[in-house]
C-alpha positions in Angstrom: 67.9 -34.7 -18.8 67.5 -38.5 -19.2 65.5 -40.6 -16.9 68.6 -42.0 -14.8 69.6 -38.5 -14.4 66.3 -37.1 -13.2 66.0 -40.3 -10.9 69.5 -39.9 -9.1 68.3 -36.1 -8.5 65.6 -37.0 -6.7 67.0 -39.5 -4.7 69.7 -37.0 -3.5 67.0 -34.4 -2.9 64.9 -36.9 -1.0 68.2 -37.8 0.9 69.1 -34.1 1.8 65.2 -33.7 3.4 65.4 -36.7 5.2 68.8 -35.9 7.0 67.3 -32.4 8.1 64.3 -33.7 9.2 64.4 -34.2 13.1 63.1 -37.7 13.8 61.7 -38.9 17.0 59.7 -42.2 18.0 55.8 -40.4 19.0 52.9 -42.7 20.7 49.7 -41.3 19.8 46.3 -43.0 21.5 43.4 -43.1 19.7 39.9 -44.4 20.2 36.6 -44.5 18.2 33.0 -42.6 19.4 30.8 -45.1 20.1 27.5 -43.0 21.3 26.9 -39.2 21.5 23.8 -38.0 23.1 23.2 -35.0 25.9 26.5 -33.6 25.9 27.8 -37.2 26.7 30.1 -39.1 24.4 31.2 -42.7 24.9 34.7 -43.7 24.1 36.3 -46.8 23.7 39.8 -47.6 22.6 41.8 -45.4 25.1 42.7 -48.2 28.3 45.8 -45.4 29.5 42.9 -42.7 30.0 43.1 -41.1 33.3 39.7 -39.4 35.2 39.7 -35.9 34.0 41.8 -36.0 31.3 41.4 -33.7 28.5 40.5 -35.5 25.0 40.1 -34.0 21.4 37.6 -35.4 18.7 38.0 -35.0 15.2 35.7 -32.5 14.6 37.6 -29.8 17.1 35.5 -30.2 20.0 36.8 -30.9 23.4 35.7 -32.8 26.4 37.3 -34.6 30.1 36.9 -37.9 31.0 34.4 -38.4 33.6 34.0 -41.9 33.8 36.4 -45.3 33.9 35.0 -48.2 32.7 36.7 -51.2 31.8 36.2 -51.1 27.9 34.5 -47.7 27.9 34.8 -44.5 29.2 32.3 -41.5 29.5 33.5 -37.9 27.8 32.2 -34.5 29.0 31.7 -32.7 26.2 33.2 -29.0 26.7 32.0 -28.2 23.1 28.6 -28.2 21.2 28.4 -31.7 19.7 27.1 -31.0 16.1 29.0 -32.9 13.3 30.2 -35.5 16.3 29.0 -38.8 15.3 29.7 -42.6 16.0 32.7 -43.8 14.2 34.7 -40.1 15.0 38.0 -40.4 16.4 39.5 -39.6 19.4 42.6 -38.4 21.1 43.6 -38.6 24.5 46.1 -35.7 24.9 47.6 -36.9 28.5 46.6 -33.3 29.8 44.0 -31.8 32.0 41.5 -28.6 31.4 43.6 -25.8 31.9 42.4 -22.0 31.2 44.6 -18.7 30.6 45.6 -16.7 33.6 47.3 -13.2 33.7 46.9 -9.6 33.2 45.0 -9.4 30.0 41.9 -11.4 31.5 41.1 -8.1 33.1 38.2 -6.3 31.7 37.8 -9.0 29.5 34.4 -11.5 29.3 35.6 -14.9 28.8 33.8 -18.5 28.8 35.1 -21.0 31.3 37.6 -21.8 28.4 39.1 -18.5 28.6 37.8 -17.9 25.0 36.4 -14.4 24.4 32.8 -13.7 24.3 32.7 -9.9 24.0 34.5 -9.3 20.5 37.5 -8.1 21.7 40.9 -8.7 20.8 42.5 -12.2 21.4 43.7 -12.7 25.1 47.8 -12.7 25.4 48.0 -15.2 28.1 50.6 -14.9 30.7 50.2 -18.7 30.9 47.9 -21.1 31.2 47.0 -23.1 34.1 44.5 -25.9 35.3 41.3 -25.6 36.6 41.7 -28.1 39.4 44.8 -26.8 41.5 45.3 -28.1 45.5 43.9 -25.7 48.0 46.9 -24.3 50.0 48.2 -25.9 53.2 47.5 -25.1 56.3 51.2 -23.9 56.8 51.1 -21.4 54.1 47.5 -19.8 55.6 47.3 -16.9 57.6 45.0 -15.1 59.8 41.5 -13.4 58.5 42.1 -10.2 59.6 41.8 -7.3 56.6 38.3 -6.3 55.8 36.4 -6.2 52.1 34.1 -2.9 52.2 31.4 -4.1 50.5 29.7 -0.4 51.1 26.4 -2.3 51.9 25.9 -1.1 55.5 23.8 -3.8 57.2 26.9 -6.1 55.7 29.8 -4.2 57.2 28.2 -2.9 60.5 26.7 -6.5 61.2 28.7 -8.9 59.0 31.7 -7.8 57.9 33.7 -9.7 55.4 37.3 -10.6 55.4 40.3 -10.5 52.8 40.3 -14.6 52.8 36.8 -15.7 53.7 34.7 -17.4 52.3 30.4 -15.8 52.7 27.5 -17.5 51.1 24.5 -15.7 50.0 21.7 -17.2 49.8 17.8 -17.1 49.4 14.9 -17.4 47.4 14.4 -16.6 43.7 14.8 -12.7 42.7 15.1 -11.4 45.5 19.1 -9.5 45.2 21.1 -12.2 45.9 23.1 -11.2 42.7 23.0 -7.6 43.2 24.4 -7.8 46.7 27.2 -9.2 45.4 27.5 -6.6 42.4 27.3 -4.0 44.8 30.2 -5.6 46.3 31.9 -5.7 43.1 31.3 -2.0 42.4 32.5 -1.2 45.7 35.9 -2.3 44.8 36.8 0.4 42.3 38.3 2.0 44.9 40.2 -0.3 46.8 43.1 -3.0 45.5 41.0 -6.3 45.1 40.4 -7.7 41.4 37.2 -9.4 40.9 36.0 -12.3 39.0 32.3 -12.9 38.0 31.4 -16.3 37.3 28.1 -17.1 36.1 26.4 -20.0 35.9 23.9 -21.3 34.1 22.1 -17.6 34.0 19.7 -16.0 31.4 22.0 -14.3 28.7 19.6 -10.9 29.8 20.7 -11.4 33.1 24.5 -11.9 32.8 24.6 -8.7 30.6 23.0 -6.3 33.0 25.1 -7.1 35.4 28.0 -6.9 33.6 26.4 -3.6 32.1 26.1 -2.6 36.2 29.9 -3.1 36.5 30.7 -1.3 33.9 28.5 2.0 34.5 28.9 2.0 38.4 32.4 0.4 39.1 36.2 -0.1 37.6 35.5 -2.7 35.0 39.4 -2.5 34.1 40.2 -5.0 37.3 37.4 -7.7 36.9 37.1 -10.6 35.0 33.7 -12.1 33.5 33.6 -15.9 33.0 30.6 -16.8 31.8 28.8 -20.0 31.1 25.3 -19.4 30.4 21.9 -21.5 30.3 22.7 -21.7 26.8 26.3 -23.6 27.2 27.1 -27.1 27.4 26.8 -28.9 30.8 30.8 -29.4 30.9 31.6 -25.5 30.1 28.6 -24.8 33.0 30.3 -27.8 35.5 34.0 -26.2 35.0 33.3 -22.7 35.1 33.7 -22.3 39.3 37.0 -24.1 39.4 38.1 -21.7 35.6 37.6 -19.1 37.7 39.0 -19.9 40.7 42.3 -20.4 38.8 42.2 -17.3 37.5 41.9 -15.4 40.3 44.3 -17.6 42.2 47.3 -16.2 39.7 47.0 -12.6 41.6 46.6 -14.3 44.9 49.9 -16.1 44.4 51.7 -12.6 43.2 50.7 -11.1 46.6 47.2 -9.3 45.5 43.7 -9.4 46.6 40.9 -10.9 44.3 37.1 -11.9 44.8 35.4 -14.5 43.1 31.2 -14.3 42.8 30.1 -17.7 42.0 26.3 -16.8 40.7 25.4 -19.3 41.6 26.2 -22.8 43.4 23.0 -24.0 42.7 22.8 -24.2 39.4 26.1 -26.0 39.7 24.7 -28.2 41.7 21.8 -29.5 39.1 24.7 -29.7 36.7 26.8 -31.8 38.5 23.5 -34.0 38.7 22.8 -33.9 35.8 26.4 -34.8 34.5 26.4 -37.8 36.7 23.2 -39.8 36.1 23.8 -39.1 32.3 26.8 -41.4 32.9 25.1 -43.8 35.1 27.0 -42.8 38.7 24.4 -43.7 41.8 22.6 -41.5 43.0 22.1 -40.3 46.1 19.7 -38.1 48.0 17.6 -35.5 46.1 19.1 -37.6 43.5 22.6 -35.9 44.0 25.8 -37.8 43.3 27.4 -38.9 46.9 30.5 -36.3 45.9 28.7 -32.8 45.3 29.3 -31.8 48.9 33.3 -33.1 48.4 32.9 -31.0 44.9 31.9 -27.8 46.1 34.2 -28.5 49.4 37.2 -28.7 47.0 36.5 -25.6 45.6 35.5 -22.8 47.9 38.8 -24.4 50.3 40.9 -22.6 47.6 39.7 -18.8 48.8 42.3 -18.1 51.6 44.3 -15.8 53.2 47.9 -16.5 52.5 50.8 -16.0 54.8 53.9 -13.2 54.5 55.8 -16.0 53.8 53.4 -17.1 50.8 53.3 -14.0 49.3 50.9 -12.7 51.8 47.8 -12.4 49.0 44.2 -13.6 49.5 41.0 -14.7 48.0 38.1 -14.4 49.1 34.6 -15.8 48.0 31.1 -15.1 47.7 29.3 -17.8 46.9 25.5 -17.8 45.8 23.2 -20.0 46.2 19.1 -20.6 46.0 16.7 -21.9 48.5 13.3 -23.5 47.1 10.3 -21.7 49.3 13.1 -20.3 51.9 14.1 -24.1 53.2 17.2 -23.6 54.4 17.5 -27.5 55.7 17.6 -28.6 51.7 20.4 -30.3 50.6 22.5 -28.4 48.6 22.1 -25.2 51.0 22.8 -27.3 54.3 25.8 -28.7 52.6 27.3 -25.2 51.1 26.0 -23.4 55.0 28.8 -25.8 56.4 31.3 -25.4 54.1 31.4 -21.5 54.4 32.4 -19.4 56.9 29.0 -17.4 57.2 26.4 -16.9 55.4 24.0 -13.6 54.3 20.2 -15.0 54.3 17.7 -12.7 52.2 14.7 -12.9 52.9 11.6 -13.0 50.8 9.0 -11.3 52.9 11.1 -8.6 53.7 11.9 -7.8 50.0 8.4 -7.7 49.2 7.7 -5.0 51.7 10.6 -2.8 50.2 13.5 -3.6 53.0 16.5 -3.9 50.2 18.8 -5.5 50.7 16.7 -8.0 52.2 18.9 -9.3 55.0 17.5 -11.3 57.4 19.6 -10.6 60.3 18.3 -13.3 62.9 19.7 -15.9 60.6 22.6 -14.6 58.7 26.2 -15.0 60.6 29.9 -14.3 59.7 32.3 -16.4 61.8 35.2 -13.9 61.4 32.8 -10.8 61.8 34.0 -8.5 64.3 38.2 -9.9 63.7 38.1 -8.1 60.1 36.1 -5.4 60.8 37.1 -1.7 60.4 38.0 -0.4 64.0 36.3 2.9 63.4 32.9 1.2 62.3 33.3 -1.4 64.9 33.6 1.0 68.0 30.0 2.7 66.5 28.2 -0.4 65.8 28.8 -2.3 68.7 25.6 -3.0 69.8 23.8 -2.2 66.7 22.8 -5.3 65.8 21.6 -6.4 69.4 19.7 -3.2 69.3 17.9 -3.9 66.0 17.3 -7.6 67.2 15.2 -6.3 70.3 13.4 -3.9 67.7 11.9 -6.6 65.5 10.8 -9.1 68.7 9.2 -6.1 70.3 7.6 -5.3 66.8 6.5 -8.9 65.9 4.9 -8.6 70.0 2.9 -5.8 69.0 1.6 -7.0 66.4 -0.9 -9.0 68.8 -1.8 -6.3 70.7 -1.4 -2.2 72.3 2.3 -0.9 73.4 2.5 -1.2 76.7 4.8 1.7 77.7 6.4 4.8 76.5 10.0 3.1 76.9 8.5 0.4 74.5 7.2 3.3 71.6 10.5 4.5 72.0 12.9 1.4 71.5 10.0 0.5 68.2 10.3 4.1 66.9 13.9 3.7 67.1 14.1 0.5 65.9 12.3 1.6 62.4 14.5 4.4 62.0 17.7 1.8 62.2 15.4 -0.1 60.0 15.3 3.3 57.6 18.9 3.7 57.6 19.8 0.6 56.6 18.0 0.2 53.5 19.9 1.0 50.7 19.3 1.2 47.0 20.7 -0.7 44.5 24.3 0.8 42.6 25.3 3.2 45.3 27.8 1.2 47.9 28.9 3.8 51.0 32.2 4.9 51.8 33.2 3.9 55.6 33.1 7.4 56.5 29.8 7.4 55.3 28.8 4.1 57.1 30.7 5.6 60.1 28.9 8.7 60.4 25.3 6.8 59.9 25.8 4.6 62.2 27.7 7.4 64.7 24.2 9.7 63.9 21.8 6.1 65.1 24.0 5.6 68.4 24.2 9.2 69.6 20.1 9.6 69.0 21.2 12.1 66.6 18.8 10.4 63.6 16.0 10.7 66.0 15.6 14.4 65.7 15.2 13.4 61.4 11.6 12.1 60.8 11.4 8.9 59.8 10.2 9.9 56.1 13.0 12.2 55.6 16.1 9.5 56.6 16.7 9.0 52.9 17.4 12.6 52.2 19.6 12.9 55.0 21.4 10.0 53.7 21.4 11.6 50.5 23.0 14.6 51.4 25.6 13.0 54.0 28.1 12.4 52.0 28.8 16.3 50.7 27.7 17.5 54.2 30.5 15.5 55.2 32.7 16.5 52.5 32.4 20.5 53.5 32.3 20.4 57.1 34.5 17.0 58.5 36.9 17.0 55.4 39.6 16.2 57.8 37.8 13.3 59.3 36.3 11.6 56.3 40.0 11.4 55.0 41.6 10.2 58.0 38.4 7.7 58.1 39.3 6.7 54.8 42.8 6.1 55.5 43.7 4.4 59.0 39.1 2.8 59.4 39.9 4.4 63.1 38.6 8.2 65.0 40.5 9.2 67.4 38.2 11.2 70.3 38.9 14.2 68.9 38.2 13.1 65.2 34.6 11.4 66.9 33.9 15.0 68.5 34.4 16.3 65.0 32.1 14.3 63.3 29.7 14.3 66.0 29.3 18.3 65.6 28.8 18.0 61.9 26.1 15.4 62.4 24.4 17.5 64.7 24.2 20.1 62.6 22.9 18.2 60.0 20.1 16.5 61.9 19.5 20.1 63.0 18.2 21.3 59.6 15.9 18.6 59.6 14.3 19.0 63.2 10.5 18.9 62.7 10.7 22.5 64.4 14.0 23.9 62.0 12.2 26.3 59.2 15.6 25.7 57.1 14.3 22.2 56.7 14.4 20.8 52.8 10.4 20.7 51.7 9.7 17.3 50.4 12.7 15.6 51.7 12.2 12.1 51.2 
């Protein structure tokens, strides 16, 4: 083939591409790295950047924009920032952070990117949506009214939770805040509500037992584990809330029931802080950015309850948070105590002495309470609370000096046997039959016949007491939360009987119990 030939080949090959090619004007922006340094990278070169938008280096790493300056902006880095250099390019990609959402998420631990972390297979994502969505109207709300079990009983007889609400925890350092809100987790292997775990800024050690607890105790299948931990970048550690939030919110929109367990606020806090003084926003007190209260506001208005007309689904939230020598007036806590609907104060000294869960019940509060409570469990546990408050004045009195009066011994021995009952360990939620029929056996003076060393075994055996002698009962407990008067006689009989074998004067009673 001559030269001419071989040329006019070409030139009709190159012809036949080019006319199958689909061409279309693209705009591409593209700036330059001028600075890297503590998970921060200055950008210039991008003037059509918009706060929060997504960009993409060179290297593969990701980031948002945090900051607008005239000539500059400041980059969150989502990624670890090895091989990113001055001189790297940049693209601005015109979208925000947005994480997968949808069925295969369950059972799954995922960072706040929705990338997985436990060397599973890769996550088919129904779709993927961003991390910052609106809270829903106030049209589209609807009343708090269903309750969460959490199958802690000085929670659901004093506290109770709603399908929609929004309960801090909070207290010192170690002393269950996080495996309160496991237990509440756990508890949900038997009801419809998906949970979502987000941690924050936790030791690797620590995010693993609990989701180790989860697995061995409850129905890891239906949660979701997004975690960001001391290890990862501030921006993966800042997002991970509002990652999680999103994907729970898919099932709240589809008419289901999910919890979210920030562990914890905190931390989130120090990283918003953090975050802003690397790129030079004011500070404010504590040396918090002016915004962290409208931040956290923004997020935990998302858990609602939504209306029939919605879709009728919820989300509910338990956010955690940690107080610094029990000062509830600090910052962060004053700001988060507002924001939430209630909130569940442990407290240190009463951890120490072996009272777990460590509520403090003079301070904790749920605003919905009694409006999402279980009828049954309400009707039994009406003045509980009141009763237990009068117990631990009258204790702290005595303290100083003799008990005046028999009626006095009575209402303190009383009072530490309420005390007894609700402690709980650790892994073992309660049915609300089983909180029914506890509280049913304090109320009627039934527990009083039990001595106060052998309340744990009569917890202990309760639930197959209850099992073989008020089957009926603990089913239709189980499914309407009400007793009907003859279903309260019922249970009230097999109570009695039970207390019975552990009268100081029964010779049937266990040895040891206790």
């Amino acid at each position: 083939m001559t030269d001419a030939a071989y040329l006019d080949r070409w030139l009709l090959d190159a012809k036949a591409r080019v006319g199958a090619a689909a061409l279309a004007a693209t705009t591409e922006h593209i700036g330059r790295v001028e600075a890297v340094a503590d998970g921060i990278a200055t950008v210039s070169g991008l003037p059509e950047t918009r706060l929060d938008e997504l960009l993409r280096f060179e290297g593969g790493q990701t980031g948002y924009a945090a900051t607008l300056d005239r000539d500059l902006l400041g980059c969150v880095l989502l990624d670890d920032a090895g091989g990113l250099e001055a001189g790297n390019r940049v693209r601005s990609t015109g979208e925000v952070v947005r994480v997968p959402v949808g069925p295969a998420l369950l059972g799954r631990a995922v960072d706040p990117l929705g990338r997985p972390l436990d060397d599973g297979i890769p996550i088919e994502a129904a779709g993927h949506e961003p991390i910052e969505r609106a809270a829903p109207s106030i049209v589209d709300r609807d009343f708090v009214s269903e309750p969460v079990q959490t199958g802690i009983l000085v929670l659901d007889s004093m506290f109770a939770l709603g399908r929609g609400q929004r309960e801090l925890i909070i207290g010192d350092r170690a002393i269950g805040k996080t495996a309160v809100a496991i237990d509440c987790i756990i508890n949900q292997k038997s009801s419809d509500i998906i949970c979502v775990y987000v941690a924050i800024g936790q030791k690797s050690s620590t995010v693993k037992r609990a989701i180790q607890a989860v697995h061995a105790h409850g129905a890891p299948e239906r949660c979701i584990f997004v975690v960001a931990a001391a290890s990862a970048s501030a921006g993966l550690q800042w997002i991970a809330p509002f990652a999680g939030f999103t994907m729970a919110e898919y099932f709240r929109d589809r008419g289901q029931h999910a919890l979210v367990v920030i562990d914890d606020l905190t931390k989130h806090a120090a990283t918003h802080r953090e975050i802003a003084l690397l790129t030079r926003q004011p500070p404010g007190r504590e040396a918090y950015p002016g915004d962290v209260f409208y931040v956290h506001a923004r997020l935990l208005e998302r858990a609602a309850k939504l209306s029939k007309e919605a879709g009728g689904g919820s989300l509910t939230a338990l956010p955690i948070a940690e107080l610094d020598g029990g000062n509830l007036s600090a910052y962060i806590p004053t700001n988060l105590i507002s924001i939430t609907d209630g909130q569940i104060v442990l407290d240190s000294r009463l951890f120490h002495e072996g009272q777990k869960p460590a509520v403090d019940v003079g301070t904790s509060v749920s605003r919905v309470g009694g409006k999402t409570q279980a009828r049954g469990l309400r009707d039994a546990a009406h003045t509980l609370r009141l009763d237990y408050a009068q117990f631990l004045e009258l204790e702290m009195f005595t303290r100083f000096g003799g008990m005046a009066d028999a009626q006095v011994k009575d209402k303190i021995a009383r009072g530490r046997r309420i005390r007894s009952v609700l402690a709980q360990p650790q892994y073992a939620p309660m049915s609300l039959s089983e909180e029914i029929a506890l509280v049913t056996a304090l109320q009627t003076g039934l527990i009083d016949r039990v001595a106060l060393d052998d309340i744990a075994a009569f917890r202990s055996e309760l639930p197959a007491w209850l099992g073989r002698e008020a089957r009926e009962v603990v089913a239709a407990v189980e499914r309407t939360g009400e007793l009907d008067a003859q279903q309260q006689a019922a249970m009230t009989a097999a109570l009695t009987r039970l207390a019975a074998r552990f009268a100081d004067n029964d010779p049937g009673k266990p040895t040891g119990a206790g």
